[in-house]
PyMOL CGO cylinders between C-alpha atoms (Angstrom):
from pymol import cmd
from pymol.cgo import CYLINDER

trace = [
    CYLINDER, -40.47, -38.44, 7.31, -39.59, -41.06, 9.86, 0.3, 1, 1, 1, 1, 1, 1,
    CYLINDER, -39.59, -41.06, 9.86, -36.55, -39.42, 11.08, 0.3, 1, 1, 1, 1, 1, 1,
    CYLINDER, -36.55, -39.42, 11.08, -38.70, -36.08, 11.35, 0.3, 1, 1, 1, 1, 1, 1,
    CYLINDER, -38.70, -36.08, 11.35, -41.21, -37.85, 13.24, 0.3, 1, 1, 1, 1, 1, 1,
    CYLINDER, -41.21, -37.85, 13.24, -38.44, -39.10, 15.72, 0.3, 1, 1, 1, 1, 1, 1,
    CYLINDER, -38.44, -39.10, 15.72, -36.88, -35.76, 16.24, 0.3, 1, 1, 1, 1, 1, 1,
    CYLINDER, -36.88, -35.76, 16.24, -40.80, -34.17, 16.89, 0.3, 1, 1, 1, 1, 1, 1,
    CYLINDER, -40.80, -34.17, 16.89, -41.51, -36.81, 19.40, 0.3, 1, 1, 1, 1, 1, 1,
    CYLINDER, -41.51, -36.81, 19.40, -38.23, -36.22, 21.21, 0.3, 1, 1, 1, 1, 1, 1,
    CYLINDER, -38.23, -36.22, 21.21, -38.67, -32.62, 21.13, 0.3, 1, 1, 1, 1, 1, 1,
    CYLINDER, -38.67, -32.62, 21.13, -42.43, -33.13, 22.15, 0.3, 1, 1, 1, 1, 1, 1,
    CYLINDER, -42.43, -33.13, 22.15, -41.26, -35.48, 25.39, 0.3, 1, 1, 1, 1, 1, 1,
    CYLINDER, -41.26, -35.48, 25.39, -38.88, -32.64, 26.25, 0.3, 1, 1, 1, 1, 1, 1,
    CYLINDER, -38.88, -32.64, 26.25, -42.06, -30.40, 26.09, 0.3, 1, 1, 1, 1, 1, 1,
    CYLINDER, -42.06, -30.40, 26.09, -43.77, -32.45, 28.65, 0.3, 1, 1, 1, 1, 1, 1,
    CYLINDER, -43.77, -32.45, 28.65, -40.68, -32.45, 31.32, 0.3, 1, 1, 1, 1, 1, 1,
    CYLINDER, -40.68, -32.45, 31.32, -40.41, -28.67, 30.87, 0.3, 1, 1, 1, 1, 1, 1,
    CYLINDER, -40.41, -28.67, 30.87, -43.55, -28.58, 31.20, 0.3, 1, 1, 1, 1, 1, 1,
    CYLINDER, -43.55, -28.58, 31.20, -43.91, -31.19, 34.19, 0.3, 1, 1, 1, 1, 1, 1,
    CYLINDER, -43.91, -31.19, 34.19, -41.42, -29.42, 35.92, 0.3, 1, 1, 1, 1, 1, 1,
    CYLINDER, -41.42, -29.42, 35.92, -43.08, -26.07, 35.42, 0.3, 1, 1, 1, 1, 1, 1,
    CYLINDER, -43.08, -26.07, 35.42, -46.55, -27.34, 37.28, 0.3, 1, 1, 1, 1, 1, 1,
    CYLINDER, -46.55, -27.34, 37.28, -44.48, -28.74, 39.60, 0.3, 1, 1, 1, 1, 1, 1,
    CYLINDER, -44.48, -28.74, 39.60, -42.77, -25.69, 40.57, 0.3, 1, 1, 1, 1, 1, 1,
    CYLINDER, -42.77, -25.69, 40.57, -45.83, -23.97, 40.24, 0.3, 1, 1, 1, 1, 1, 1,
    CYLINDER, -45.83, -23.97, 40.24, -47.06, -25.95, 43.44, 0.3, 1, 1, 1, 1, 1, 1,
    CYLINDER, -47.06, -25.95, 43.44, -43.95, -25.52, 45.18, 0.3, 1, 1, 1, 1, 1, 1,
    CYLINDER, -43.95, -25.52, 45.18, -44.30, -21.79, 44.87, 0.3, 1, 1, 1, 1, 1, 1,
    CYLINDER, -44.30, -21.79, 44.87, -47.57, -21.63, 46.25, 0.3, 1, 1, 1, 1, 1, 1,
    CYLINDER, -47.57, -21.63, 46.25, -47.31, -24.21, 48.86, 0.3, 1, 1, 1, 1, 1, 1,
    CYLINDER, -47.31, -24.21, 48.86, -43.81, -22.46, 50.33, 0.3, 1, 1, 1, 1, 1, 1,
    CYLINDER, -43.81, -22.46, 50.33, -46.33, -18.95, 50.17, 0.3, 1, 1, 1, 1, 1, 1,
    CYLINDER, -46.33, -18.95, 50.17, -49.29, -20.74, 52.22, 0.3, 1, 1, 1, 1, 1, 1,
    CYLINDER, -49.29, -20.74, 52.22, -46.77, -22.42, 54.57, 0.3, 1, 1, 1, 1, 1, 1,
    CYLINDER, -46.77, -22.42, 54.57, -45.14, -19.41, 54.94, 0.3, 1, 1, 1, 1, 1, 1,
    CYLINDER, -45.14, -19.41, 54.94, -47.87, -16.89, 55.46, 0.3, 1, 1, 1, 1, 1, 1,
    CYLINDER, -47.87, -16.89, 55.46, -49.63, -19.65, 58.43, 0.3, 1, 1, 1, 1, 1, 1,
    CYLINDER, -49.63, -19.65, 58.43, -46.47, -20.37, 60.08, 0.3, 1, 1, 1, 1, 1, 1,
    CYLINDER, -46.47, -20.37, 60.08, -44.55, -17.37, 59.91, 0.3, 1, 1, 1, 1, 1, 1,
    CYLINDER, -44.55, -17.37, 59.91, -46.99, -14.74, 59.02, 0.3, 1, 1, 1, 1, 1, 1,
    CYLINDER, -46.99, -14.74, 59.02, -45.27, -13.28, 56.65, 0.3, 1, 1, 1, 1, 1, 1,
    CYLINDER, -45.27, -13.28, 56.65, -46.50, -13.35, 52.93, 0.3, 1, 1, 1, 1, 1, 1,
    CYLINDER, -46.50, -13.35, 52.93, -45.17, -12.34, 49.34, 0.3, 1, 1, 1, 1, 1, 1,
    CYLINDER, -45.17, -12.34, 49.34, -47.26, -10.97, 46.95, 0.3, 1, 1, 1, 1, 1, 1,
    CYLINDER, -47.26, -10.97, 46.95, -47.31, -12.46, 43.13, 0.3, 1, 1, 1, 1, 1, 1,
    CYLINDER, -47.31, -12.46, 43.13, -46.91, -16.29, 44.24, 0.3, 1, 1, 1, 1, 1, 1,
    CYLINDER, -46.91, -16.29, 44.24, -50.42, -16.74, 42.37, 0.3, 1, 1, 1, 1, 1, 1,
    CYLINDER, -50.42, -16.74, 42.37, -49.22, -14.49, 39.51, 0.3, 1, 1, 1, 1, 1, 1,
    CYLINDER, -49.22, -14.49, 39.51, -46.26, -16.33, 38.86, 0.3, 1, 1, 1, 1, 1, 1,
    CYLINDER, -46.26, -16.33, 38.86, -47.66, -20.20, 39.60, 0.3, 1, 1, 1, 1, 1, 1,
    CYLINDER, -47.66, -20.20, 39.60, -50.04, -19.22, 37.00, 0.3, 1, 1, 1, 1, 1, 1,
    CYLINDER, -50.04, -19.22, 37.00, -47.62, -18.05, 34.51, 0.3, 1, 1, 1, 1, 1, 1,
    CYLINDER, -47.62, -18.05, 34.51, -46.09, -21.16, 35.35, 0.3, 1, 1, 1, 1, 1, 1,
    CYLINDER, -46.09, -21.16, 35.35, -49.22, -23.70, 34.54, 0.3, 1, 1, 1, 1, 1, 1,
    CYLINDER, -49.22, -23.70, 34.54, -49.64, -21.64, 31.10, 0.3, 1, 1, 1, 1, 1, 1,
    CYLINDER, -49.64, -21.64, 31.10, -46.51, -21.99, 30.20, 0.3, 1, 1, 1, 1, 1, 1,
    CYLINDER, -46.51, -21.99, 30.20, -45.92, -25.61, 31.55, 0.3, 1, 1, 1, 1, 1, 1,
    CYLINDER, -45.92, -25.61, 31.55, -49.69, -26.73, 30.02, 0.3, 1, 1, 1, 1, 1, 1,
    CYLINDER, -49.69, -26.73, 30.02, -49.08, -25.53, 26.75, 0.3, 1, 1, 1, 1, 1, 1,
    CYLINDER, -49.08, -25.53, 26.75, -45.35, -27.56, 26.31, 0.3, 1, 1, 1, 1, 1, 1,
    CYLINDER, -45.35, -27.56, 26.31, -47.20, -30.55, 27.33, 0.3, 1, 1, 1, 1, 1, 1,
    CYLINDER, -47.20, -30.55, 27.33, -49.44, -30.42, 24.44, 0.3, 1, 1, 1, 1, 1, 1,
    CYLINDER, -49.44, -30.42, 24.44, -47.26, -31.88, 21.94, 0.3, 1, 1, 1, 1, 1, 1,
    CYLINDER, -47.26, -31.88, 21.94, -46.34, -34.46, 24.06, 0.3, 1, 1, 1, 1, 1, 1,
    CYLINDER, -46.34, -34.46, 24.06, -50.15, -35.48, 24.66, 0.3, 1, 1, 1, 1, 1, 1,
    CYLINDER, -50.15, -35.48, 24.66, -50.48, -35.78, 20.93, 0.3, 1, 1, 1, 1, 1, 1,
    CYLINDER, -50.48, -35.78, 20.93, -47.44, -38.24, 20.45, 0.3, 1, 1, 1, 1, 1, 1,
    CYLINDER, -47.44, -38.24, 20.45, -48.52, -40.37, 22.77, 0.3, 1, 1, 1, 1, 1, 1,
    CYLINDER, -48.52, -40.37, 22.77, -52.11, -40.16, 21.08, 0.3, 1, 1, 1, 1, 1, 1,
    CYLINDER, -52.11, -40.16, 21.08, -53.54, -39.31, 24.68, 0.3, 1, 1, 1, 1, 1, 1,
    CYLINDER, -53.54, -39.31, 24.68, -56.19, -36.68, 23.66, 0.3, 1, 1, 1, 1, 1, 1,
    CYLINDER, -56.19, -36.68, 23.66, -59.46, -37.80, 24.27, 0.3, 1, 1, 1, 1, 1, 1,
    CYLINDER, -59.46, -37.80, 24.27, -61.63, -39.19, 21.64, 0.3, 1, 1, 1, 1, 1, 1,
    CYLINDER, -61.63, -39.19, 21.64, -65.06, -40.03, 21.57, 0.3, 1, 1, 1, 1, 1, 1,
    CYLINDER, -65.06, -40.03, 21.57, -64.97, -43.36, 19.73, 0.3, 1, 1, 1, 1, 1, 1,
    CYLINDER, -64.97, -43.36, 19.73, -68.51, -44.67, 20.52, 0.3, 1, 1, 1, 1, 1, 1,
    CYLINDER, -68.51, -44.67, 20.52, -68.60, -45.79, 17.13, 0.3, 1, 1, 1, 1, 1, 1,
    CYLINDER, -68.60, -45.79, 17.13, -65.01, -46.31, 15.94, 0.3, 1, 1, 1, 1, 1, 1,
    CYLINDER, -65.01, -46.31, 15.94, -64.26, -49.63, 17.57, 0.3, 1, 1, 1, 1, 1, 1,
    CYLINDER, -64.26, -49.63, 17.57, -67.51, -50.81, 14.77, 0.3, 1, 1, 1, 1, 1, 1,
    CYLINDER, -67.51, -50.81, 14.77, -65.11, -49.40, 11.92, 0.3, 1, 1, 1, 1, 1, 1,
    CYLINDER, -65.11, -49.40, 11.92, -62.82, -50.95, 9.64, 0.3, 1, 1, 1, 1, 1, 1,
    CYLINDER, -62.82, -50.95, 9.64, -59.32, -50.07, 9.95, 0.3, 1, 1, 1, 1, 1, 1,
    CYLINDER, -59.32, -50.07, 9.95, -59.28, -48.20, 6.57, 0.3, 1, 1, 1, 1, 1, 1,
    CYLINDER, -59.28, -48.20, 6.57, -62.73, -45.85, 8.05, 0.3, 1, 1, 1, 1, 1, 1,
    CYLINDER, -62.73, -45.85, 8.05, -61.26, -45.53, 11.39, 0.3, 1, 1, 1, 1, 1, 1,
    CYLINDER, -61.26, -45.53, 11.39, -57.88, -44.16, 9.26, 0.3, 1, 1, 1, 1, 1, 1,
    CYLINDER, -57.88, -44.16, 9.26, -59.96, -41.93, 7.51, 0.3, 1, 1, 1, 1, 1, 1,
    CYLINDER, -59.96, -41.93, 7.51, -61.99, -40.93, 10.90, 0.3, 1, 1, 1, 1, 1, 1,
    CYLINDER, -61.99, -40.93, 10.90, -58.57, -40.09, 12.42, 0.3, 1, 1, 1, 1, 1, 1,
    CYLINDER, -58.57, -40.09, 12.42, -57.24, -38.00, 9.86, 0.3, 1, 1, 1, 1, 1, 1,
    CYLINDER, -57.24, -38.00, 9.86, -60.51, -36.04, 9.96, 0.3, 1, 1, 1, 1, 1, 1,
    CYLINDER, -60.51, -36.04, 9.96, -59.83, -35.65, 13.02, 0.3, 1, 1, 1, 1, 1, 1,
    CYLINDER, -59.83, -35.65, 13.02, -56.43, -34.79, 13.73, 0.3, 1, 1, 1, 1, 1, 1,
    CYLINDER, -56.43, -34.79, 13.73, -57.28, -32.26, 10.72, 0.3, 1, 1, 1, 1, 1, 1,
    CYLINDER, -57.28, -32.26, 10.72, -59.90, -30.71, 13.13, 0.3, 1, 1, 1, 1, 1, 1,
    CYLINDER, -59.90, -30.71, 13.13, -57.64, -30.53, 15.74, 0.3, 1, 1, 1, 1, 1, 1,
    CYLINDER, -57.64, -30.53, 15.74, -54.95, -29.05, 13.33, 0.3, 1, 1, 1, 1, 1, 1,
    CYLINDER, -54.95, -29.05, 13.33, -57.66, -25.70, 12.69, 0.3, 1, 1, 1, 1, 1, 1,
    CYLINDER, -57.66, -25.70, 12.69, -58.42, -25.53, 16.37, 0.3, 1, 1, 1, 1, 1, 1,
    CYLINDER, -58.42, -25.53, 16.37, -54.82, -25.54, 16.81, 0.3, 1, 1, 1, 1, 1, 1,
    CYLINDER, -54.82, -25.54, 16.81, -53.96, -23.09, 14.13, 0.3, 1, 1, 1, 1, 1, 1,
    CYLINDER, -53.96, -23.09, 14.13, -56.28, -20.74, 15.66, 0.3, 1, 1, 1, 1, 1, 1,
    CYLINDER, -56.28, -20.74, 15.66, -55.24, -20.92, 18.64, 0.3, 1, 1, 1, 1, 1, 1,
    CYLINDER, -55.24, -20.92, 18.64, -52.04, -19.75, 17.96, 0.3, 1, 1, 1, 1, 1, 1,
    CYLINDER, -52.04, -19.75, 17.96, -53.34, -16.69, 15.99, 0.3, 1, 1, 1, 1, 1, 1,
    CYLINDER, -53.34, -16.69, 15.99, -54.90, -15.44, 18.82, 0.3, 1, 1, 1, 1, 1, 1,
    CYLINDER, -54.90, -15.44, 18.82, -52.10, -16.73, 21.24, 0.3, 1, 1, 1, 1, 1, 1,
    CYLINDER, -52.10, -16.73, 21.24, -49.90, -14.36, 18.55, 0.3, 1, 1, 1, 1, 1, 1,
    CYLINDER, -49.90, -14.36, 18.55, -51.64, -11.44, 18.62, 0.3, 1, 1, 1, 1, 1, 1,
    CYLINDER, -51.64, -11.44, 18.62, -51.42, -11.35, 22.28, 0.3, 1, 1, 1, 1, 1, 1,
    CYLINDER, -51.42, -11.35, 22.28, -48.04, -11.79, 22.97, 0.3, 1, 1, 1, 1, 1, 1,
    CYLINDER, -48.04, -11.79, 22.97, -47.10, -9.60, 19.62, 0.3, 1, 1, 1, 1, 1, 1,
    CYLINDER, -47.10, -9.60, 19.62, -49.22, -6.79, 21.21, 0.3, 1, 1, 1, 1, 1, 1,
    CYLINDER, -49.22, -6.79, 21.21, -48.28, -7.67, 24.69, 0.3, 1, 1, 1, 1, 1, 1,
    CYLINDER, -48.28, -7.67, 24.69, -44.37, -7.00, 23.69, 0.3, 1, 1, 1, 1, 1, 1,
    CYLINDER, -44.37, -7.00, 23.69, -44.87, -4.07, 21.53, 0.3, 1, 1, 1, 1, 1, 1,
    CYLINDER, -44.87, -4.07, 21.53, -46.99, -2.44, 23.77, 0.3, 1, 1, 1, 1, 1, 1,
    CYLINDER, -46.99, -2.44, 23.77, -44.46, -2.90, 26.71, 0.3, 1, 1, 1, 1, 1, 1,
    CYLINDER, -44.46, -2.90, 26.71, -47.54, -3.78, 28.59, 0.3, 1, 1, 1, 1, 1, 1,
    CYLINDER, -47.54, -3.78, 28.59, -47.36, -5.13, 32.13, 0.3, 1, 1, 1, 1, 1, 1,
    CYLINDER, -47.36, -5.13, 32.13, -49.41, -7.20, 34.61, 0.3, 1, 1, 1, 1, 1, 1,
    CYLINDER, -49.41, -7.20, 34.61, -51.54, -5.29, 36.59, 0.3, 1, 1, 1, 1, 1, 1,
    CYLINDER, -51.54, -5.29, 36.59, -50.09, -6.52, 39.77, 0.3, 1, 1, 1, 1, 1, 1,
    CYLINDER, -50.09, -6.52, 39.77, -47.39, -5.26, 42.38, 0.3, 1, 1, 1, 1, 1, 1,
    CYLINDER, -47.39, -5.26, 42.38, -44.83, -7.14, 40.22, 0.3, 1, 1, 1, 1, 1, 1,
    CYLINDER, -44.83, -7.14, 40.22, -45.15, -5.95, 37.00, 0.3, 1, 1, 1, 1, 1, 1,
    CYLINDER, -45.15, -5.95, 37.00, -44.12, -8.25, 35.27, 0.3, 1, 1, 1, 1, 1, 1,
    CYLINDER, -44.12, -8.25, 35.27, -43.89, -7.62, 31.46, 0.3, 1, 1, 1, 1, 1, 1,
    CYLINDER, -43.89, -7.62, 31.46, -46.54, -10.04, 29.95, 0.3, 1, 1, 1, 1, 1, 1,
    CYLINDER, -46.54, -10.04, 29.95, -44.50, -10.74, 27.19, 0.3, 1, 1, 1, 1, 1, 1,
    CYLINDER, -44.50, -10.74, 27.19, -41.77, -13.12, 29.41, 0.3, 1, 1, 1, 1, 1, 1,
    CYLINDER, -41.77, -13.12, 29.41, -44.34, -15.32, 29.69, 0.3, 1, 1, 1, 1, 1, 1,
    CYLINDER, -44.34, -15.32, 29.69, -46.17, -15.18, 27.05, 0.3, 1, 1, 1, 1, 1, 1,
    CYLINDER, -46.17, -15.18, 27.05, -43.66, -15.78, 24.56, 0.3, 1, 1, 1, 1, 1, 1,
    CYLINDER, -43.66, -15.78, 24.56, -42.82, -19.29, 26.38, 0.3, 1, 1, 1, 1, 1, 1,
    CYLINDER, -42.82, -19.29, 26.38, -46.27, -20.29, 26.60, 0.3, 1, 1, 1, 1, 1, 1,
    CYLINDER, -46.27, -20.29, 26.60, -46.40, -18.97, 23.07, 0.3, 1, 1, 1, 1, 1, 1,
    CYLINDER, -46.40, -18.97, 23.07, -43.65, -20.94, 21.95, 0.3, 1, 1, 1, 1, 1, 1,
    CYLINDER, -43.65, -20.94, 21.95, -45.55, -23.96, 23.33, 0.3, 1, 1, 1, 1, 1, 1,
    CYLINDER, -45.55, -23.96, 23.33, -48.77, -23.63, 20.70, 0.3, 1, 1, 1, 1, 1, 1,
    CYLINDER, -48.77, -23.63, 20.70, -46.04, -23.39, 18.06, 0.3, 1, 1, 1, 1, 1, 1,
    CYLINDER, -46.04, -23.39, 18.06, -44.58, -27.02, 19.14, 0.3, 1, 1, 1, 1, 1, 1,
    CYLINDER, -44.58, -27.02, 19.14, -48.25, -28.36, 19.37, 0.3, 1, 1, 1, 1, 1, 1,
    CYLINDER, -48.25, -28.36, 19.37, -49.09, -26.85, 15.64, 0.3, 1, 1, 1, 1, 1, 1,
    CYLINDER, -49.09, -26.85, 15.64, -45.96, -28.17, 14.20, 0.3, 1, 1, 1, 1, 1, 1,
    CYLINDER, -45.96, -28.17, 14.20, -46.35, -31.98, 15.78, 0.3, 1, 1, 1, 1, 1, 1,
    CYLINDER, -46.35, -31.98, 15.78, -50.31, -31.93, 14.48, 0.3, 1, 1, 1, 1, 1, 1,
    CYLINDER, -50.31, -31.93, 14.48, -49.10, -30.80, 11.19, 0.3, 1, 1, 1, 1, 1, 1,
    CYLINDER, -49.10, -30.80, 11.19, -46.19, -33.11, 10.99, 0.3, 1, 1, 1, 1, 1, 1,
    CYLINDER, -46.19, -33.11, 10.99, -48.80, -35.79, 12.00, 0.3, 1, 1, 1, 1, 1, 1,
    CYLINDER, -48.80, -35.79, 12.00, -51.45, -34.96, 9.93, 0.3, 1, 1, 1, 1, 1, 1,
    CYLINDER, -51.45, -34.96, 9.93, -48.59, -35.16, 7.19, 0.3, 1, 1, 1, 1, 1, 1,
    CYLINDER, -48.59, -35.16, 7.19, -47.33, -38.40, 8.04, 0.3, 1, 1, 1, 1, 1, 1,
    CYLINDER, -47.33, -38.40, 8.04, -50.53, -40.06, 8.31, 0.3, 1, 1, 1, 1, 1, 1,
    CYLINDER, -50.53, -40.06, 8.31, -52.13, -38.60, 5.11, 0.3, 1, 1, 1, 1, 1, 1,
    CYLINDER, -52.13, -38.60, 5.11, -48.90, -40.10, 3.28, 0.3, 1, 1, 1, 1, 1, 1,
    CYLINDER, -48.90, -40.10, 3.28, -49.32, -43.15, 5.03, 0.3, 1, 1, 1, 1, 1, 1,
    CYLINDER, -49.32, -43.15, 5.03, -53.04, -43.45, 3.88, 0.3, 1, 1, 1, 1, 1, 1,
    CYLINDER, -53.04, -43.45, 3.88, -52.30, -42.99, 0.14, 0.3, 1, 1, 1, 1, 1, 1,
    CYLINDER, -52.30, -42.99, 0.14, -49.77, -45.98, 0.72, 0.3, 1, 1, 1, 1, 1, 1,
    CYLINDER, -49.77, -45.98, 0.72, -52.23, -48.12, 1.95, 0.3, 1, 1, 1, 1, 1, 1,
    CYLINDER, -52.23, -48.12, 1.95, -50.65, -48.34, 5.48, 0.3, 1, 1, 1, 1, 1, 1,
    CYLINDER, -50.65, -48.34, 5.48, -53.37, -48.24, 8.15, 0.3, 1, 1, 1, 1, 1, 1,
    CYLINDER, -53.37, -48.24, 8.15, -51.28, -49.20, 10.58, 0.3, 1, 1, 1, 1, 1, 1,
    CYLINDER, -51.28, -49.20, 10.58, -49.01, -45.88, 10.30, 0.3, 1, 1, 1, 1, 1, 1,
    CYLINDER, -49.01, -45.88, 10.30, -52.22, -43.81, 10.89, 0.3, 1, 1, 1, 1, 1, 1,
    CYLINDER, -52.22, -43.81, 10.89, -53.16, -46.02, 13.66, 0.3, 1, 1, 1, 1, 1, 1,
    CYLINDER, -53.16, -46.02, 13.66, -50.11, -45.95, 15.56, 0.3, 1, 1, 1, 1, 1, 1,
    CYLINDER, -50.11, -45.95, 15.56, -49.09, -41.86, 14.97, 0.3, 1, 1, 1, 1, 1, 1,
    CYLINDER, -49.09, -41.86, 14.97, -52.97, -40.36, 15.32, 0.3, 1, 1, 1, 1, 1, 1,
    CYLINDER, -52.97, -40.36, 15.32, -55.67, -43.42, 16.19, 0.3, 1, 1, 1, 1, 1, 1,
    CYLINDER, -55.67, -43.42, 16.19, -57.41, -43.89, 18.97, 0.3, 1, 1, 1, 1, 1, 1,
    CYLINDER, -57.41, -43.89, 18.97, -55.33, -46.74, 21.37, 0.3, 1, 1, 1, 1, 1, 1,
    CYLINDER, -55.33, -46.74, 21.37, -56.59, -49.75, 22.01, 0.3, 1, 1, 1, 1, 1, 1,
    CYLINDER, -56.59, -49.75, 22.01, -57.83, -51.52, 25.51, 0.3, 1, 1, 1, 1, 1, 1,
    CYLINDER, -57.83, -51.52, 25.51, -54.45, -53.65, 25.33, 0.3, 1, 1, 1, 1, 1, 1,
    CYLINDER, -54.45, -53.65, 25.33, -52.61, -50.62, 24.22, 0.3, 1, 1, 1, 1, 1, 1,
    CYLINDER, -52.61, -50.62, 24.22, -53.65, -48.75, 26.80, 0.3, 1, 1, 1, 1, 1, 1,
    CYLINDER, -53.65, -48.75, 26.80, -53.38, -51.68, 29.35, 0.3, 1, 1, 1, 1, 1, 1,
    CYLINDER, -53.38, -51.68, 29.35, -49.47, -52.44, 28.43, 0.3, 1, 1, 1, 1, 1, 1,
    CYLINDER, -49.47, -52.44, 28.43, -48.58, -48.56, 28.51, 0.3, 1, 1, 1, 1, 1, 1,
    CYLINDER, -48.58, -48.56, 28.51, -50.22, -48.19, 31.64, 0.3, 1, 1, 1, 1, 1, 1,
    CYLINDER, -50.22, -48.19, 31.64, -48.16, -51.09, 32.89, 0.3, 1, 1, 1, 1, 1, 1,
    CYLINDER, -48.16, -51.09, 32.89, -45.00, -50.33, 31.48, 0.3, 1, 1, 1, 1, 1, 1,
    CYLINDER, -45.00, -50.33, 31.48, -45.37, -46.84, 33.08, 0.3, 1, 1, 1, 1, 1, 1,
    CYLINDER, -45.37, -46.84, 33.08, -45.32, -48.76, 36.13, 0.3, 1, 1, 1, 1, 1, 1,
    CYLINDER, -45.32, -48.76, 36.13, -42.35, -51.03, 34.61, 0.3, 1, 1, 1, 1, 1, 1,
    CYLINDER, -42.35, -51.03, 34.61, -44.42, -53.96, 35.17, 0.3, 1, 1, 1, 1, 1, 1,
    CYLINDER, -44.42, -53.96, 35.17, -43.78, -56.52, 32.24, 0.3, 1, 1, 1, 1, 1, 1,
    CYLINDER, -43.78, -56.52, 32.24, -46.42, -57.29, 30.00, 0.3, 1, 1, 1, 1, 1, 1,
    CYLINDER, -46.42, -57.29, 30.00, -44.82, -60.87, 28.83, 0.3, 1, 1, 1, 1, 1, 1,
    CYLINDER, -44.82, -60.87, 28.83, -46.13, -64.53, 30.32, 0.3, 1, 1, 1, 1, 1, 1,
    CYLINDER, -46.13, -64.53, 30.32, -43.74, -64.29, 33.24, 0.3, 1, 1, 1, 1, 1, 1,
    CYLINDER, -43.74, -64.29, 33.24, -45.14, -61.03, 34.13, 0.3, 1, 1, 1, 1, 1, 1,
    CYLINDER, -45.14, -61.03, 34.13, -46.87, -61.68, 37.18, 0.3, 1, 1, 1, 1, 1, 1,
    CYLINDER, -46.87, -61.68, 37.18, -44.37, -64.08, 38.76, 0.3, 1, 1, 1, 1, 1, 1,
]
cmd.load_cgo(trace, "trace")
């Protein structure tokens, strides 16, 4: 299960670069159109087709990512009151929810690109693009994101009938303040040890 986990969170961080890089070139794309059509006057058509093509795709192979790093957000007004066996239970209820949101979602996300790609249907724009390119990418996304909920929902219901909180805690709770604190600094690569500020 461990080794499972390791290869989802890889593939998850992966995700979130692909994704990264998407939005990124999503703004690149429209920023070279604006620049373009003010400075030069001259102006391509689709550069708000494809930038959002690009954010679908590029939001959707982020989700995963989001998940691993537990950075969804929860409304824990009460949780911080709970034990850590009711705030385990609490989170797999939870990431259970999330698991039949998510599991919709890619039903519908399905049927769209299925239909999309049979149909040979196109976007209604001067570029006609087939809609299933991109939808089978952004597609392919809500597939990663069911697949690391389930796998997480898996690991921490197994976990749970161990008796190992912290397991649940650290693949689906809701971070702590100093969690939270020490990621945010070591995003920064700021130490977190006694010598940190000196």
């Amino acid at each position: 299960m461990e080794r499972l986990w390791r290869g989802a969170s890889a593939l998850a961080l992966w995700g979130a670069w692909a994704g990264g890089a998407m939005i990124l070139l999503a703004a690149v794309v429209v920023t070279v159109e604006v620049i373009s059509r003010k400075l030069l006057a001259f102006a391509f058509s689709g550069s708000d087709e494809i930038a959002a093509y690009l954010f679908a795709v590029g939001t959707s192979w982020s989700l995963a990512h989001v998940l691993v790093t537990r950075g969804h957000v929860r409304i824990d007004v009460l949780y911080g009151a709970l034990g850590p066996r009711m705030r385990a239970a609490f989170d797999l209820v939870a990431i259970a929810g999330l698991a039949i949101l998510v599991l919709a979602i890619v039903d519908r996300a399905g049927e769209i690109f299925l239909d999309n790609l049979s149909g040979g249907n196109r976007s209604n724009t001067p570029l006609r693009i087939p809609l299933a390119w991109p939808q089978a990418p952004w597609f392919a996304g809500f597939v990663l994101f069911l697949a690391v909920t389930g796998l997480a929902f898996l690991r921490s219901l197994l976990a749970l009938l161990r008796g190992d909180v912290g397991t649940v805690a650290a693949t689906i709770g809701v971070p702590s303040q100093d969690e939270e604190v020490k990621g945010e600094l070591g995003s920064l690569g700021i130490g977190t040890g006694s010598g940190a500020g000196r």
